[in-house]
N, C-alpha and C positions, 0 to 999 in steps of 0.2 A: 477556542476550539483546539481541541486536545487528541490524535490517533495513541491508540495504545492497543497494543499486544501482548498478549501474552500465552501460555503453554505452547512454545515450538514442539512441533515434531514433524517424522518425514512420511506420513499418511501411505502412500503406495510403493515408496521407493524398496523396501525390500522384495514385494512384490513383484518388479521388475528387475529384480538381480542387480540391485545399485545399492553404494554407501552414498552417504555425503561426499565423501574423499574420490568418488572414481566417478562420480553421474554426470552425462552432459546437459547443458545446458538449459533444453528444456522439461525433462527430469528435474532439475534445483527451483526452474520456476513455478512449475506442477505442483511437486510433492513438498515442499519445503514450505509450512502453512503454519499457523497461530490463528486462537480466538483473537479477531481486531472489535474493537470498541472506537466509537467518537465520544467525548466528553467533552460538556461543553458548561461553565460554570461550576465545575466539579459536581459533576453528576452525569453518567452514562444515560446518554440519547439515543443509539444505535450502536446495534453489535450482530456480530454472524462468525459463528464457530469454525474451524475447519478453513479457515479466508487463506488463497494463495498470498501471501504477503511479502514473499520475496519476490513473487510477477508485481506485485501494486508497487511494491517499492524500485524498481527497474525499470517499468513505465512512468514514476514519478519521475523518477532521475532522467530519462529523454524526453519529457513534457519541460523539465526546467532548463535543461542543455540546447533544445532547440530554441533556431531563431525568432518563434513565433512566444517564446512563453512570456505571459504576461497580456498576451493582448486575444489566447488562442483559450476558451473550456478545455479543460480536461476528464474523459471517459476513460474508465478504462475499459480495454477491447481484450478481455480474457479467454484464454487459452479453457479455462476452467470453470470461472463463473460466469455470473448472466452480466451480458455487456450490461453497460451503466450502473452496476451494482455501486460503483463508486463514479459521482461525477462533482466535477470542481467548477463552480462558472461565476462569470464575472458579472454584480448589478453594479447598479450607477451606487449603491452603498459601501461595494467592496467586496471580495469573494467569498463564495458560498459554497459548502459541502451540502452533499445530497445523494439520493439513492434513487433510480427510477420505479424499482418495487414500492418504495414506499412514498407516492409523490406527497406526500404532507409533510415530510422530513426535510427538513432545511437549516443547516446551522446560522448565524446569526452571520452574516455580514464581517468579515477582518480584511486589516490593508492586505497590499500584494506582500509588504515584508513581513505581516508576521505570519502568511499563509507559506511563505518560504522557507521562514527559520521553523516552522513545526512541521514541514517536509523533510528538512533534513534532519529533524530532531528524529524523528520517526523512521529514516534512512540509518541512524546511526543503530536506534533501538534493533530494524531488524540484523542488520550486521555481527548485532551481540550475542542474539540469539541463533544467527546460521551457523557463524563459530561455533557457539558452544552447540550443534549438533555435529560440527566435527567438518565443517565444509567451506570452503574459503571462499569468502565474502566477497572478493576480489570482483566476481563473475555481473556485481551490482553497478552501475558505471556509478560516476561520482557527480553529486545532483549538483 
């Protein structure tokens, strides 16, 4: 199971009279967005254009930080999309990605480590690209 993004850009931040470089905080997690894709076998299973991905990746990062991770699903409760557009949950096979819009959608089952290290694989991915729109990554805590 694979997250990927890709074409950063910053959808309403000019609209609001912001750069990268001057927007607060929740402005960056708003507007600061990429088409996201799961892949999984090398081949795109799920994707949604326009994805806040610097919030998904911000709420990954306090899902892994807190004391509960590992034993807690993971929703995400956006600011922007439809809650559960992304949820993470634990079976007795190992953890699973899924969408509640699409309840048929279900990646396959991975331990907790490698659903960690493609968290932060996918943490570092978005970082690369809020940089290169010119905005310090810093604002993401560290998963």
């Amino acid at each position: 199971m694979r997250f990927v993004c890709r074409n950063f850009w910053v959808s309403d931040m000019p609209r609001r009279g912001h750069t990268p470089q001057d927007a607060p905080l929740m402005v960056l997690l708003l507007d600061l967005e990429a088409d996201l894709s799961i892949w999984e076998e090398g081949r795109e299973v799920w994707s949604e254009r326009m994805f806040p991905v610097a919030e998904l990746a911000y709420q990954l990062a306090l899902w892994l930080r807190s004391p509960a991770a590992g034993r807690r699903d993971f929703v995400l409760d956006s600011m922007q999309a439809e809650e559960g557009l992304i949820r993470i949950v634990r079976s007795d096979e190992g953890w699973r990605v899924g969408c509640d819009l699409d309840p048929d959608f279900w990646t396959a089952p991975v331990s907790w480590d490698v659903l960690v290290a493609e968290i932060k694989r996918f943490d570092r991915s978005v970082r690369e690209g809020v940089a290169a729109l010119g905005a310090d990554p810093a604002f993401i805590p560290e998963p």
